[in-house]
PDB file of N, CA, C and O in Angstrom:
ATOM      1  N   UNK A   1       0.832  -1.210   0.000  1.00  0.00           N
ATOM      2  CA  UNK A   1       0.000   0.000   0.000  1.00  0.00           C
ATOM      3  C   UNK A   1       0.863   1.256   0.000  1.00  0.00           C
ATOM      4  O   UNK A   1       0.686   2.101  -0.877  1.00  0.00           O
ATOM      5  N   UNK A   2       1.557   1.377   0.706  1.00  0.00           N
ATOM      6  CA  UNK A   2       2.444   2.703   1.056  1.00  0.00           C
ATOM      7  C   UNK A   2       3.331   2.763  -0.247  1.00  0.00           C
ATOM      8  O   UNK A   2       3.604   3.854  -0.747  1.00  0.00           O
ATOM      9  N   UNK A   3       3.769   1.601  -0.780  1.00  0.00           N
ATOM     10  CA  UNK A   3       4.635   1.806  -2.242  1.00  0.00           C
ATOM     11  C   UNK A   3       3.610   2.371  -3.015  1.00  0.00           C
ATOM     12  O   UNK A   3       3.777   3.568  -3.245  1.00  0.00           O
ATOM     13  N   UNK A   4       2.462   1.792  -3.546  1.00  0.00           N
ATOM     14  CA  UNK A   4       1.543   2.272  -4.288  1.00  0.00           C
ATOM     15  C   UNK A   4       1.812   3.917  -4.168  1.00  0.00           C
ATOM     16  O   UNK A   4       2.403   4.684  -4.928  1.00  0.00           O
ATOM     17  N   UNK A   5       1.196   4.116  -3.015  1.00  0.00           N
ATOM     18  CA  UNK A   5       1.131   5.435  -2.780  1.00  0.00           C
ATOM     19  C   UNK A   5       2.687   6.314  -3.136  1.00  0.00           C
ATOM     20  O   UNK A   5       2.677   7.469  -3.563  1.00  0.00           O
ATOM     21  N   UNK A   6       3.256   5.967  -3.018  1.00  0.00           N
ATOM     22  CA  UNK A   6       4.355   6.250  -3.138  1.00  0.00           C
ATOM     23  C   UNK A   6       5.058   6.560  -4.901  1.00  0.00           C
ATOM     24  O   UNK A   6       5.704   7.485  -5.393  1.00  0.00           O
ATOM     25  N   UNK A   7       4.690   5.669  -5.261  1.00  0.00           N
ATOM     26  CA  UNK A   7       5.168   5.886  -6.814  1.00  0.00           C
ATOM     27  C   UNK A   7       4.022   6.260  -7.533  1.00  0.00           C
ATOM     28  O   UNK A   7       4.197   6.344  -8.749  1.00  0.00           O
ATOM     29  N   UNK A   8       2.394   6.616  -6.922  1.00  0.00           N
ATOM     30  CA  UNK A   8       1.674   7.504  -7.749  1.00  0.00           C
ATOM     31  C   UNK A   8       2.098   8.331  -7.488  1.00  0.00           C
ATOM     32  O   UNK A   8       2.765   8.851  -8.382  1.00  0.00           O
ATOM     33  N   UNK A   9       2.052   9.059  -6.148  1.00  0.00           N
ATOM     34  CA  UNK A   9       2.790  10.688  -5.742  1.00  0.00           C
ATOM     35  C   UNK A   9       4.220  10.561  -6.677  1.00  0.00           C
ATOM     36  O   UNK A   9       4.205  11.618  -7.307  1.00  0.00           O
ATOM     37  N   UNK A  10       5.207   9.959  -7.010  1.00  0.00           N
ATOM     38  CA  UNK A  10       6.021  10.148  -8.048  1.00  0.00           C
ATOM     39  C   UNK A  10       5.774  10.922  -9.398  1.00  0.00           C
ATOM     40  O   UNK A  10       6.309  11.931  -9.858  1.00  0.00           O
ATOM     41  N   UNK A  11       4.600   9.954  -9.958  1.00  0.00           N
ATOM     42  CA  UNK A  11       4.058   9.562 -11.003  1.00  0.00           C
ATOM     43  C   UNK A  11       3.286  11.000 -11.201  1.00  0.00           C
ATOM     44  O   UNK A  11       3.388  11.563 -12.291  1.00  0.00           O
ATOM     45  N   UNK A  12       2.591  11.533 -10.249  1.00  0.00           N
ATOM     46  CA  UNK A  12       1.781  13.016 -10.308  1.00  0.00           C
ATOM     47  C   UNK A  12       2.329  14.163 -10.659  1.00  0.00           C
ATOM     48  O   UNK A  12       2.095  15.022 -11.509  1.00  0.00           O
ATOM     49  N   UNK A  13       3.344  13.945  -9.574  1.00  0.00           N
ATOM     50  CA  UNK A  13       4.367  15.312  -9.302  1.00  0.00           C
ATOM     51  C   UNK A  13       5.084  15.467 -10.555  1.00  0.00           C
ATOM     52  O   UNK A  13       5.200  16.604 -11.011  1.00  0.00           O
ATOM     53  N   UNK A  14       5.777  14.082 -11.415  1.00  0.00           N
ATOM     54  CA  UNK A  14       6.284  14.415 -12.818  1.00  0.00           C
ATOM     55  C   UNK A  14       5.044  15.066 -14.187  1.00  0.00           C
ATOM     56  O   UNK A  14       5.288  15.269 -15.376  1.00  0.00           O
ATOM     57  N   UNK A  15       3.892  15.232 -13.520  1.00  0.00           N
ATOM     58  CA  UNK A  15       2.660  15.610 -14.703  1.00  0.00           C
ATOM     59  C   UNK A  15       2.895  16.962 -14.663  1.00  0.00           C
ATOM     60  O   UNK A  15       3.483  17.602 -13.791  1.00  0.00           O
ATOM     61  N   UNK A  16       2.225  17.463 -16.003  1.00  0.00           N
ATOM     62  CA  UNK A  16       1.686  19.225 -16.368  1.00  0.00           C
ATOM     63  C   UNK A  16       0.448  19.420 -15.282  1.00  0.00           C
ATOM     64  O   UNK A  16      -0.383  18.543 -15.049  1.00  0.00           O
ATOM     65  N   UNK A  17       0.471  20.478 -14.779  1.00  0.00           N
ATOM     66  CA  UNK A  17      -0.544  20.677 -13.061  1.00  0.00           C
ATOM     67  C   UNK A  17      -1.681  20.767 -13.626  1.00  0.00           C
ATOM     68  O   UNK A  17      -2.463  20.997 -12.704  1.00  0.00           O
ATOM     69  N   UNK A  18      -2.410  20.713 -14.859  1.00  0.00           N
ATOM     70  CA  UNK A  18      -3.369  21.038 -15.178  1.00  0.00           C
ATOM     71  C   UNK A  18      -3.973  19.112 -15.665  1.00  0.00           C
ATOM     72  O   UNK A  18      -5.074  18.681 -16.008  1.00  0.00           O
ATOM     73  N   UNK A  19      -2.893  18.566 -15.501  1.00  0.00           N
ATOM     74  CA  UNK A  19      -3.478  17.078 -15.894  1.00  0.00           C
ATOM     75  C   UNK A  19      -3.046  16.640 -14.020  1.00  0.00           C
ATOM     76  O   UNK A  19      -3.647  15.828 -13.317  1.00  0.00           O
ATOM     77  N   UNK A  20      -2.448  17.065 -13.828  1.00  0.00           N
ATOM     78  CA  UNK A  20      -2.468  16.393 -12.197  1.00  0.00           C
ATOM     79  C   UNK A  20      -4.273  16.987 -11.333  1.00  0.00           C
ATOM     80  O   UNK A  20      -5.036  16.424 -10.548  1.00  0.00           O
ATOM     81  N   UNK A  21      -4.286  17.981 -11.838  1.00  0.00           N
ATOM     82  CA  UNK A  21      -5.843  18.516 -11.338  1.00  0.00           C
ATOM     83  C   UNK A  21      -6.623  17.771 -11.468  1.00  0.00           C
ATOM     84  O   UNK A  21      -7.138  17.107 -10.569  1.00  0.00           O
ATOM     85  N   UNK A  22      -6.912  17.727 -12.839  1.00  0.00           N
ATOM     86  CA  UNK A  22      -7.861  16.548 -13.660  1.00  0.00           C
ATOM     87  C   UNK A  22      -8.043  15.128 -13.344  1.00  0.00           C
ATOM     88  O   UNK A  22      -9.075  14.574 -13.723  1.00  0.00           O
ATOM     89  N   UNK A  23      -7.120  14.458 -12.670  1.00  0.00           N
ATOM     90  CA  UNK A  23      -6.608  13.628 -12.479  1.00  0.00           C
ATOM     91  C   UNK A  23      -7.314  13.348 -11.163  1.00  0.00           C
ATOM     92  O   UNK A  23      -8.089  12.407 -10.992  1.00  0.00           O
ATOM     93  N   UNK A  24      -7.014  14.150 -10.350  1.00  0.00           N
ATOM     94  CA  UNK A  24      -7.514  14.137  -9.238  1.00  0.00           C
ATOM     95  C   UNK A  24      -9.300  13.683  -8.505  1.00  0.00           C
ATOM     96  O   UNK A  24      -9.870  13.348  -7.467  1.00  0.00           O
ATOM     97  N   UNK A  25      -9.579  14.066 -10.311  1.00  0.00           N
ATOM     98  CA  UNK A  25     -11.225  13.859 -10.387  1.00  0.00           C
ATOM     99  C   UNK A  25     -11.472  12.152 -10.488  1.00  0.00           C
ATOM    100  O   UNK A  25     -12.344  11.451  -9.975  1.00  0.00           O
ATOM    101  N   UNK A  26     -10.726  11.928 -11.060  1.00  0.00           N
ATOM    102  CA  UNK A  26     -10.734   9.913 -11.265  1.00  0.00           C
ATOM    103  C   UNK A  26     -10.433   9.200 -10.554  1.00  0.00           C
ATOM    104  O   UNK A  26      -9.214   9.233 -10.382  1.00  0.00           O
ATOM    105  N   UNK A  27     -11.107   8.242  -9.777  1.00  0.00           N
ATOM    106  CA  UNK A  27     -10.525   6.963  -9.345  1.00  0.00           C
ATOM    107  C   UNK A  27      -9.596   5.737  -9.870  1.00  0.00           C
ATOM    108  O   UNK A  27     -10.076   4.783 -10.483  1.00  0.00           O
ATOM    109  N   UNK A  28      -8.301   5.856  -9.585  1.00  0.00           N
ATOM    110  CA  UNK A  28      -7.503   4.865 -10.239  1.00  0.00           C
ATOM    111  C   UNK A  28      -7.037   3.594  -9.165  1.00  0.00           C
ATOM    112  O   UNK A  28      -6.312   3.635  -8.171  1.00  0.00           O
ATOM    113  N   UNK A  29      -7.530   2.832  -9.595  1.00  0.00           N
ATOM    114  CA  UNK A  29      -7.184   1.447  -8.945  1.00  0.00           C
ATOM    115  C   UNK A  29      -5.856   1.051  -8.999  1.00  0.00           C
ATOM    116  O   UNK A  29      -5.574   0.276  -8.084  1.00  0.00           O
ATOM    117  N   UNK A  30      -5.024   1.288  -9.684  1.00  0.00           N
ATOM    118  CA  UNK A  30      -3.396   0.789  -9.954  1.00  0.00           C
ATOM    119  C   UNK A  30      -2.631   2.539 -10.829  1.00  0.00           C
ATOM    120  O   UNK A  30      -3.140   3.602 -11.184  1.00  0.00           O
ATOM    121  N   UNK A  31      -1.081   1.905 -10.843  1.00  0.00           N
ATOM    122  CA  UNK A  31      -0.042   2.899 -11.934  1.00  0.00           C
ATOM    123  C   UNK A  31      -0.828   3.189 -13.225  1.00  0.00           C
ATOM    124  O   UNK A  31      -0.966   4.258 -13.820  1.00  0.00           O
ATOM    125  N   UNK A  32      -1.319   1.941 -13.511  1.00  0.00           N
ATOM    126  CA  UNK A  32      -1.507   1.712 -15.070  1.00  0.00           C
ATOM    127  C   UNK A  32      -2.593   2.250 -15.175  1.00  0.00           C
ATOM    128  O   UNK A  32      -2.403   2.917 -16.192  1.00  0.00           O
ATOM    129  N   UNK A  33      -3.745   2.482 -14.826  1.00  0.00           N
ATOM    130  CA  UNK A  33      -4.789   3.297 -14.857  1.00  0.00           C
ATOM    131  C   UNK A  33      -4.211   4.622 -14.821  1.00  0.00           C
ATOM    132  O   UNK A  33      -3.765   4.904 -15.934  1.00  0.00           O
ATOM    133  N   UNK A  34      -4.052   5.516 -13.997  1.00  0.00           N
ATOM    134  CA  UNK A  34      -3.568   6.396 -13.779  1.00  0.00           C
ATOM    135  C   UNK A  34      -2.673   6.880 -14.930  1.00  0.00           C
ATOM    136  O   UNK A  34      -2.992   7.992 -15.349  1.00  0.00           O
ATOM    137  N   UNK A  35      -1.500   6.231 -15.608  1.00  0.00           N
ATOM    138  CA  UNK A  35      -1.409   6.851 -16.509  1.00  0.00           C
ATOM    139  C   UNK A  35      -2.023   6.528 -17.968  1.00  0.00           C
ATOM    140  O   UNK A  35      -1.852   7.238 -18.959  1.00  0.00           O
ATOM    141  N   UNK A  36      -2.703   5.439 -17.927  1.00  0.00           N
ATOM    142  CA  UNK A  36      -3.781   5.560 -19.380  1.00  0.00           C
ATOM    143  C   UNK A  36      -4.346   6.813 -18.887  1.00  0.00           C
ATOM    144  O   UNK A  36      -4.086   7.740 -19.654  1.00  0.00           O
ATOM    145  N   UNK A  37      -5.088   7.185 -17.782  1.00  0.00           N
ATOM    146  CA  UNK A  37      -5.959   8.645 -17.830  1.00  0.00           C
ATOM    147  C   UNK A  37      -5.330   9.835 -17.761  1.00  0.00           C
ATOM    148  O   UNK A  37      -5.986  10.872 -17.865  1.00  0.00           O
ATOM    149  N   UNK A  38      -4.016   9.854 -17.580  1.00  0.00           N
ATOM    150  CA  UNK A  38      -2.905  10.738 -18.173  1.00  0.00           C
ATOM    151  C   UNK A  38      -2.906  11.431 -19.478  1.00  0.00           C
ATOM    152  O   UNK A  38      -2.995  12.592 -19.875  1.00  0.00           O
ATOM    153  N   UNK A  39      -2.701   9.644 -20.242  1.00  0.00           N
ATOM    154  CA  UNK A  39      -2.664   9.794 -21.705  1.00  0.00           C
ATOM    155  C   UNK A  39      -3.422  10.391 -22.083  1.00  0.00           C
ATOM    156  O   UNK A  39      -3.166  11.456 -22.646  1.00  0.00           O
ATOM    157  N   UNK A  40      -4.810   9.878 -21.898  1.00  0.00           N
ATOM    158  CA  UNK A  40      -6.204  10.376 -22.612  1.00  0.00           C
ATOM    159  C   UNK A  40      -5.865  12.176 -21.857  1.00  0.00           C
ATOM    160  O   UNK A  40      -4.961  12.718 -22.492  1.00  0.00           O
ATOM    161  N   UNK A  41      -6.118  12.582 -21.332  1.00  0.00           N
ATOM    162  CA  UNK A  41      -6.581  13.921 -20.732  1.00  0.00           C
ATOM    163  C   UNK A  41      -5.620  14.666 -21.653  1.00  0.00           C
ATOM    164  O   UNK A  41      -6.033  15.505 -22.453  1.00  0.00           O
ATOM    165  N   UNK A  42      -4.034  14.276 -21.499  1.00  0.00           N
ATOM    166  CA  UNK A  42      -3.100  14.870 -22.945  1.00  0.00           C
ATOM    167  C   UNK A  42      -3.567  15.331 -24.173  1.00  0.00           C
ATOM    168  O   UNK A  42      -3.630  16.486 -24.593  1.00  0.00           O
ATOM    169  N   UNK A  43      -4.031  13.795 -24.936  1.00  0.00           N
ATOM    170  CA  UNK A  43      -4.523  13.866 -25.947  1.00  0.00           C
ATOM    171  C   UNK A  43      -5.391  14.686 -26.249  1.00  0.00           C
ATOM    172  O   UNK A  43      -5.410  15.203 -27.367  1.00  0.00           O
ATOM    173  N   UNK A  44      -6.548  15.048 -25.026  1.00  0.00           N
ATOM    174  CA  UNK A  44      -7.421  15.613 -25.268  1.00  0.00           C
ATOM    175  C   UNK A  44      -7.168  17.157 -25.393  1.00  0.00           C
ATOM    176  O   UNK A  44      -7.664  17.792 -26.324  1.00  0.00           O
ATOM    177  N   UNK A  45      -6.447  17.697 -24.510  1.00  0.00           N
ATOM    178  CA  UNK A  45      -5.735  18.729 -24.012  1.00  0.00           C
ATOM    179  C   UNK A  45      -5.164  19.254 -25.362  1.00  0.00           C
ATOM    180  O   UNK A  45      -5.470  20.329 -25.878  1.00  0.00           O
ATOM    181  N   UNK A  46      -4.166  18.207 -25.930  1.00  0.00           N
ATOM    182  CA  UNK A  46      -3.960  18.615 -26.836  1.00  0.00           C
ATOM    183  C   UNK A  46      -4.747  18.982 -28.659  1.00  0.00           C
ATOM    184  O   UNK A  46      -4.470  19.675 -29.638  1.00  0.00           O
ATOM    185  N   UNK A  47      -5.831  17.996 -28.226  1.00  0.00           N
ATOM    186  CA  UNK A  47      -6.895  18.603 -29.677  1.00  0.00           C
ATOM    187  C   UNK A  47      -7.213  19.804 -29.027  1.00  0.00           C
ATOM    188  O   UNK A  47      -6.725  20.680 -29.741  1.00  0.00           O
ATOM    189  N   UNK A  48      -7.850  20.406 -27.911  1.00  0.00           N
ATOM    190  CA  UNK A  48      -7.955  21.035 -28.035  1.00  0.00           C
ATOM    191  C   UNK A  48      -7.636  22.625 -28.313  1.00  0.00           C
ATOM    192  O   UNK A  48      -8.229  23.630 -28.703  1.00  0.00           O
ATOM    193  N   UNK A  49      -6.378  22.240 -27.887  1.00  0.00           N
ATOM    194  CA  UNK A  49      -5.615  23.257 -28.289  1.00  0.00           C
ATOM    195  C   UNK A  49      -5.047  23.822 -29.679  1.00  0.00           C
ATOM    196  O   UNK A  49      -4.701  24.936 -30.074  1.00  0.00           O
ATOM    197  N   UNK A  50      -5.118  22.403 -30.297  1.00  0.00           N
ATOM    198  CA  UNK A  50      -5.085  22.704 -32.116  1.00  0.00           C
ATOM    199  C   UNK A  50      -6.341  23.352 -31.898  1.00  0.00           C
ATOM    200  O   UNK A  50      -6.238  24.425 -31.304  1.00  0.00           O
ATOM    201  N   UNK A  51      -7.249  23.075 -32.144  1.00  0.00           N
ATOM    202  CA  UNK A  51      -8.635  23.743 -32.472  1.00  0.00           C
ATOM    203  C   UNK A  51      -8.811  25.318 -31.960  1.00  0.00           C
ATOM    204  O   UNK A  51      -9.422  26.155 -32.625  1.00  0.00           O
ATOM    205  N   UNK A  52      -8.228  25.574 -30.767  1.00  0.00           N
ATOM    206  CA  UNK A  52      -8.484  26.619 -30.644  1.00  0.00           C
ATOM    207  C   UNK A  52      -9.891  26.606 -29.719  1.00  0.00           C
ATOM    208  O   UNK A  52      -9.908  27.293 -28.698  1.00  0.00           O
ATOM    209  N   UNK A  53     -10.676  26.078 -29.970  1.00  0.00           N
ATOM    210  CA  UNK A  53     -11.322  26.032 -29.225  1.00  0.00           C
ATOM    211  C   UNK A  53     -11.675  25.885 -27.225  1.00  0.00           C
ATOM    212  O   UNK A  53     -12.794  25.375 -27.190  1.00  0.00           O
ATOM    213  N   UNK A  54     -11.419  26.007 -26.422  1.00  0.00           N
ATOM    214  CA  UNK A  54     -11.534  25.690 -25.090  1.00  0.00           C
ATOM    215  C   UNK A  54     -12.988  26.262 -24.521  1.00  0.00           C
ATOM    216  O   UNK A  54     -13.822  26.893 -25.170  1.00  0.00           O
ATOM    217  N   UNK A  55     -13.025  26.041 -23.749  1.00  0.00           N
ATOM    218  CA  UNK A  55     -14.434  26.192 -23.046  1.00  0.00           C
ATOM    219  C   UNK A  55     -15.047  27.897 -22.820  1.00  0.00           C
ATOM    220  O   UNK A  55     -16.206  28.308 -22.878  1.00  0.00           O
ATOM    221  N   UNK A  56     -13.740  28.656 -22.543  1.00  0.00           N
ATOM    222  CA  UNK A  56     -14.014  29.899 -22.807  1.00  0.00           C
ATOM    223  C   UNK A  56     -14.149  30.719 -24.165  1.00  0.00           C
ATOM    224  O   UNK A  56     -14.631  31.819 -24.434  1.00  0.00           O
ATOM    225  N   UNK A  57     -13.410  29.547 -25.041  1.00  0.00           N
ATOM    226  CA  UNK A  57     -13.737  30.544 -26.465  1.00  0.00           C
ATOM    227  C   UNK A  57     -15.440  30.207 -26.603  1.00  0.00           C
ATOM    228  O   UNK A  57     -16.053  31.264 -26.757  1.00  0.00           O
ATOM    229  N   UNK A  58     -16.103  29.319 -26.590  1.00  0.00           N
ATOM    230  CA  UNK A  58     -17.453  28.953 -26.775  1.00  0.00           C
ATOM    231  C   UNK A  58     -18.164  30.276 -27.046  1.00  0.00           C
ATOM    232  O   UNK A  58     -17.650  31.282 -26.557  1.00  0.00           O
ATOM    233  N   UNK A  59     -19.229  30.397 -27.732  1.00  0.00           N
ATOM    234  CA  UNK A  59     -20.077  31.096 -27.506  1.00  0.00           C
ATOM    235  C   UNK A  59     -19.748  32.762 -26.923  1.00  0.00           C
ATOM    236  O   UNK A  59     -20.501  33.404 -26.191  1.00  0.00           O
ATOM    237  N   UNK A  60     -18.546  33.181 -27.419  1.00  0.00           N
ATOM    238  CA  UNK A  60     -17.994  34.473 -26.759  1.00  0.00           C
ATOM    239  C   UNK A  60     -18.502  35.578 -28.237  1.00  0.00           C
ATOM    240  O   UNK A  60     -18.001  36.691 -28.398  1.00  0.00           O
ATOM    241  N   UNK A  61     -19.385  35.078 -29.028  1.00  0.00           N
ATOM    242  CA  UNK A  61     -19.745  35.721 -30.297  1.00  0.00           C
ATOM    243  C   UNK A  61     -20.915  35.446 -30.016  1.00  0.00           C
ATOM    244  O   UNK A  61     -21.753  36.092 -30.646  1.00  0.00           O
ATOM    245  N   UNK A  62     -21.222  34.840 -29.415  1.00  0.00           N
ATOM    246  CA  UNK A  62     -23.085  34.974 -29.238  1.00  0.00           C
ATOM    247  C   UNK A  62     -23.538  35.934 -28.796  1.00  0.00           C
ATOM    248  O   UNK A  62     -22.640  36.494 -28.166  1.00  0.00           O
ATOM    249  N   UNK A  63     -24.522  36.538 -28.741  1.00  0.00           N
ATOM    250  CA  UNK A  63     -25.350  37.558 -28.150  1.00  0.00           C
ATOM    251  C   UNK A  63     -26.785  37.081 -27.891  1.00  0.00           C
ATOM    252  O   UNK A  63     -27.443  36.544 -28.782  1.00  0.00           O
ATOM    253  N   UNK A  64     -27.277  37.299 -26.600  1.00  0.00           N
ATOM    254  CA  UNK A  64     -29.054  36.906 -26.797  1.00  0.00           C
ATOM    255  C   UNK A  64     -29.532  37.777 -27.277  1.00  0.00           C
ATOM    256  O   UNK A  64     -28.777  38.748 -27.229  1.00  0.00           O
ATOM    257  N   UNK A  65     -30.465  37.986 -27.764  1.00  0.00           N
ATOM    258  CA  UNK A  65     -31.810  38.388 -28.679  1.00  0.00           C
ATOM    259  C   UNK A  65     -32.482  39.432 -27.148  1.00  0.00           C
ATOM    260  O   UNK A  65     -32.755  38.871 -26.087  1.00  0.00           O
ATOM    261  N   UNK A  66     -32.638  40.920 -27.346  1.00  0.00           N
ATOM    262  CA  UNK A  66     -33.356  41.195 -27.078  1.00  0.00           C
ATOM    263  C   UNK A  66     -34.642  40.896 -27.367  1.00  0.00           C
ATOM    264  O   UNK A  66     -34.954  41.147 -28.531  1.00  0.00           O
ATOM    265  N   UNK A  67     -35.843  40.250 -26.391  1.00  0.00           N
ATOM    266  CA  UNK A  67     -37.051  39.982 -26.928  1.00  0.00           C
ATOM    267  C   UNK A  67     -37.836  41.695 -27.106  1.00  0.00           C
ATOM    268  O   UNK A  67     -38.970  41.831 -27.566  1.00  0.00           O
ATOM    269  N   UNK A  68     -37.103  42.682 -26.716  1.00  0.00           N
ATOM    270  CA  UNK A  68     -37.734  43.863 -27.194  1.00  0.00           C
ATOM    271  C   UNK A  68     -37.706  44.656 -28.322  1.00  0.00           C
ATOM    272  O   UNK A  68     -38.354  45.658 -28.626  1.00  0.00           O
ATOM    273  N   UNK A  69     -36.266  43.617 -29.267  1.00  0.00           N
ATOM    274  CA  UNK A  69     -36.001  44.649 -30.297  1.00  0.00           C
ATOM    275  C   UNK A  69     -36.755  44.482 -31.348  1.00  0.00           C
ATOM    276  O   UNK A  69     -36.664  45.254 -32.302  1.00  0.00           O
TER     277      UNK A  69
END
């Protein structure tokens, strides 16, 4: 148990803080979980960043509809 613990806290502390955050949200049963959900969050991290898109660009060109105009 204490190794476990031990070489995830390794395993964290070497991540980008924005995938150690994320990370934090998942339950990982073993190493190997933990960094498959590494991988994935990367990957993802990284489309999104080609795209340009992130959660704050969304909808920053929308405007609602005055129902008075």
């Amino acid at each position: 148990r204490d190794d476990r613990v031990m070489l995830d806290s390794i395993f964290l502390n070497g991540l980008k803080e924005e995938i150690q955050v994320e990370l934090k949200l998942y339950e990982s049963h073993d190493l190997t979980e933990l960094m498959d959900q590494a991988l994935l969050i990367e990957e993802r991290n990284e489309v999104i960043l080609k795209r340009g898109t992130g959660w704050k660009d969304r909808g920053a060109n929308h405007r609602f509809k005055d129902p008075g105009e």
